[in-house]
N, C-alpha and C positions, 0 to 999 in steps of 0.2 A: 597596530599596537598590540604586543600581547596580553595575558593576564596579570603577569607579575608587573609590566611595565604601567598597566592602568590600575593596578590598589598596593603599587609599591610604598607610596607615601603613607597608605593608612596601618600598612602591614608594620612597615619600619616604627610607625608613634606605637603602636601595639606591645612592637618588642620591646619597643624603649620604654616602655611603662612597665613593663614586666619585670625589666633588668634593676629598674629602680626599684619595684616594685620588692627584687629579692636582695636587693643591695643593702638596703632599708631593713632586712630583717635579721630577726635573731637565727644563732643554729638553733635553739629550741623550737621554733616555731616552724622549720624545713624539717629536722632530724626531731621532730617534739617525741621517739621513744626514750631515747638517749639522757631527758632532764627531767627532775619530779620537782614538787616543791615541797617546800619544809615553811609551812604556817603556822598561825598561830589560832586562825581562823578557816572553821568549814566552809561557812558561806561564799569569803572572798579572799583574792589573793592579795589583797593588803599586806605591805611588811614582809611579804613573803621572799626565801630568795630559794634561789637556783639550784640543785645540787646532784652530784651521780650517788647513787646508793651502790656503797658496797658490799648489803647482804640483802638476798631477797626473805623481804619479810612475812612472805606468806609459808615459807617451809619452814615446820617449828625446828626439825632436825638441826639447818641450817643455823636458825636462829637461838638454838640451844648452846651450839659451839659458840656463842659469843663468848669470850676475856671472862674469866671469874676475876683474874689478878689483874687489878686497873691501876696505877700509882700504888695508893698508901691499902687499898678495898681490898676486901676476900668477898668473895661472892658466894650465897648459897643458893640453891633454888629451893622455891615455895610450892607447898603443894594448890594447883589451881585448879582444883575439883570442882565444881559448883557455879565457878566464876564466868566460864562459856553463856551459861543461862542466865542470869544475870546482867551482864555487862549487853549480851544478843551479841557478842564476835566472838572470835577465835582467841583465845589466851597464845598465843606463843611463846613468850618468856615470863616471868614473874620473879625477881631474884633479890632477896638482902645483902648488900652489901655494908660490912664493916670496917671500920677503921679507929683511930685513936679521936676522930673530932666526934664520932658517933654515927648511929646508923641509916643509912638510905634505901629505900626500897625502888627497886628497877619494873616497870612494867611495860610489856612490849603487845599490842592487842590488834589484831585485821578484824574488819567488817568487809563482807562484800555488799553488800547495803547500806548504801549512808542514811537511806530514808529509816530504816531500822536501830542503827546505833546511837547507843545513849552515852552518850560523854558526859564527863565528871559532877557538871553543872546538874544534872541530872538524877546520875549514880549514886552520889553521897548522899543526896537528902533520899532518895528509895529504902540505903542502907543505915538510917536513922542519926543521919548526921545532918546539924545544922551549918549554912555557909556565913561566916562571919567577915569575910572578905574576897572580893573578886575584885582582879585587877591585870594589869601585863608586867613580866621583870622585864629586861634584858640582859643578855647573856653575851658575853664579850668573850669568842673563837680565836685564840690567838696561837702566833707563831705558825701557822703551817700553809704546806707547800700545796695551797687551793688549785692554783690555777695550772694546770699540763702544757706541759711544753711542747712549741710546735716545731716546724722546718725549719721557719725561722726564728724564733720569738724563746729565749730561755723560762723555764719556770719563775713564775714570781712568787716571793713572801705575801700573805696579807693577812690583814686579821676581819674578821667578819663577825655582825651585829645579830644575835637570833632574841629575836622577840617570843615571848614564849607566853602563857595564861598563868596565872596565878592563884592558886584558893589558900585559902584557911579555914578548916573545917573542923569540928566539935561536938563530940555526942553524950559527953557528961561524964565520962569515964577516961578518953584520949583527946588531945590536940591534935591536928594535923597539918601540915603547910606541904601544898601539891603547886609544882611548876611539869606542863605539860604543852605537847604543841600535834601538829598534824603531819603525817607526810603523806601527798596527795600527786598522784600521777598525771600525767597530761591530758589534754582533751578531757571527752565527757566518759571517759571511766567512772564506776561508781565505787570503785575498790578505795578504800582508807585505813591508812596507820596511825595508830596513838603513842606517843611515848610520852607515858607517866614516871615523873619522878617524885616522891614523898618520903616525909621524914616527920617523926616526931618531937613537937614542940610544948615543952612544957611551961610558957604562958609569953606576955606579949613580950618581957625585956629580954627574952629569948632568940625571939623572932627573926631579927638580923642577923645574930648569930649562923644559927642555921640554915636562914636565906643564901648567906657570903657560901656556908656551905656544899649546899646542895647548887649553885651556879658555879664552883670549882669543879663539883665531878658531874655536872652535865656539858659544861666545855672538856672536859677530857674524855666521856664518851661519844660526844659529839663526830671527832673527827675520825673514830673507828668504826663510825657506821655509814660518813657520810664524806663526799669531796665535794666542795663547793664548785660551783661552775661561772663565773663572773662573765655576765652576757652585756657582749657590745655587737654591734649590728657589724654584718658581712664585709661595709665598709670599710668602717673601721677595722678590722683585720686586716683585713688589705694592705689598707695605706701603713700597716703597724709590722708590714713582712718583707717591710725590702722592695730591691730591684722587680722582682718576679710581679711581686705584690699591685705597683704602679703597671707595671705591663699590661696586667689582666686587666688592670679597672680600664684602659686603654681598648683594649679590643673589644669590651661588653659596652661601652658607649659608642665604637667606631661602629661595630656592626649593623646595628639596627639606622644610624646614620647614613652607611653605606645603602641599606634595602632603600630607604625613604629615597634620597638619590638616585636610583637605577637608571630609571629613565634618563635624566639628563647626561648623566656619567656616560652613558650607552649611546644615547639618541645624538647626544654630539660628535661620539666617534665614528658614529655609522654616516653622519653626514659630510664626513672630511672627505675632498674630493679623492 
């Protein structure tokens, strides 16, 4: 008996755990460069979902050319001298956007240190502002073309839920209401994105006002910085591709079948007279 012949059976359960084992997973978790996530939360990927970034947010350059004209917005940039040391990241963007409902302030900030960076909850009251509410919005991403299309599978419509942080903040002279969230790369990177948005609020029957606000032009920047990636397991792609699709799930369960077998499949025919 040879080698293959005497640990074919263990080899074969081996592969077969394995084939499940990638069958069973996401492409983020095979190709995890490929997908970041967009949070609401550092600690954990609660509410979090999936998405390709389409600007790299550590080159301010880059990140400068973003859209000044957004819909109804003119965008200016702000001088963000000072704000590096303070905040302990990188400013990359900083920009006022106006329009006829009023005005929104864009901020764009990296940290290569998460144990170092101070997020908002933080920030404000340093810069002598009191928080009068903490809470979550959500921000409802509609109309656009998320998901790529593949060989076989056309692009889909869909709209998508971003859960985001919430403050209201106060220092005896301005309001403020900040909706803000994280974008966080894979694995144990320690590299972090902030996108702050804020707007000024002059008192609380305001508040919704400006809420409805600033969640219209953060779903409309939303899908120019970002392509959502709607992750279903390798399976499910498969069975969701057609003929081809069936095929392959065919051969990756036959194979490791066939190793477990060997012996017998073999040992029988070498025994025919």
């Amino acid at each position: 008996m040879t080698l293959l012949e005497e640990y074919s059976p263990i080899i074969g359960m081996l592969v077969l755990a394995f084939v499940i084992i990638v069958l069973f997973s996401t492409p983020s978790m095979i190709l995890a460069k490929e997908i970041t996530i967009v949070g609401s939360d550092l600690a954990t990927s609660e509410n979090a979902i999936p998405v390709r970034t389409k600007m790299d947010f550590g080159d301010k350059e880059k990140v400068r050319n973003f859209p000044t004209l957004i819909g109804n917005y003119s965008g200016v940039d702000c001088d963000t001298s000072g704000l590096t040391e303070r905040l302990k990241a990188d400013v990359t963007l900083m920009r006022s956007y106006r329009s006829p409902p009023g005005q929104i302030f864009l901020l764009i900030l990296q940290s290569k240190n998460r144990s170092s960076f101070h997020p908002p909850t933080v920030c404000y009251p340093a810069l002598g502002y009191e928080i009068e509410e903490e809470s979550t919005a959500e921000i409802v991403i509609h109309n656009e073309s998320w998901i790529e299309a593949g060989p076989w599978r056309e692009a889909e419509k869909s709209t998508v839920s971003l859960k985001v942080k919430k403050l209201v903040v106060s220092n005896g002279e301005e309001r403020r209401m900040v909706l803000y969230f994280y974008v966080k790369p894979p694995l144990l990177s320690d590299e972090i994105t902030l996108i702050r948005i804020s707007a000024l609020t002059f008192g609380e029957e305001e508040d919704e006002k400006v809420l409805t606000t600033m969640k219209e032009f953060t779903s409309e920047i939303f899908p120019l910085m970002f392509e959502y990636r709607e992750e279903h397991v390798i399976a499910t792609h498969l069975l969701g591709s057609g003929l081809l699709g069936w095929i392959t799930l065919v051969l990756l369960f036959s194979f490791p079948i066939l190793i477990a077998l060997y012996p017998r499949i073999f040992g029988w025919r070498s025994n025919e007279p």
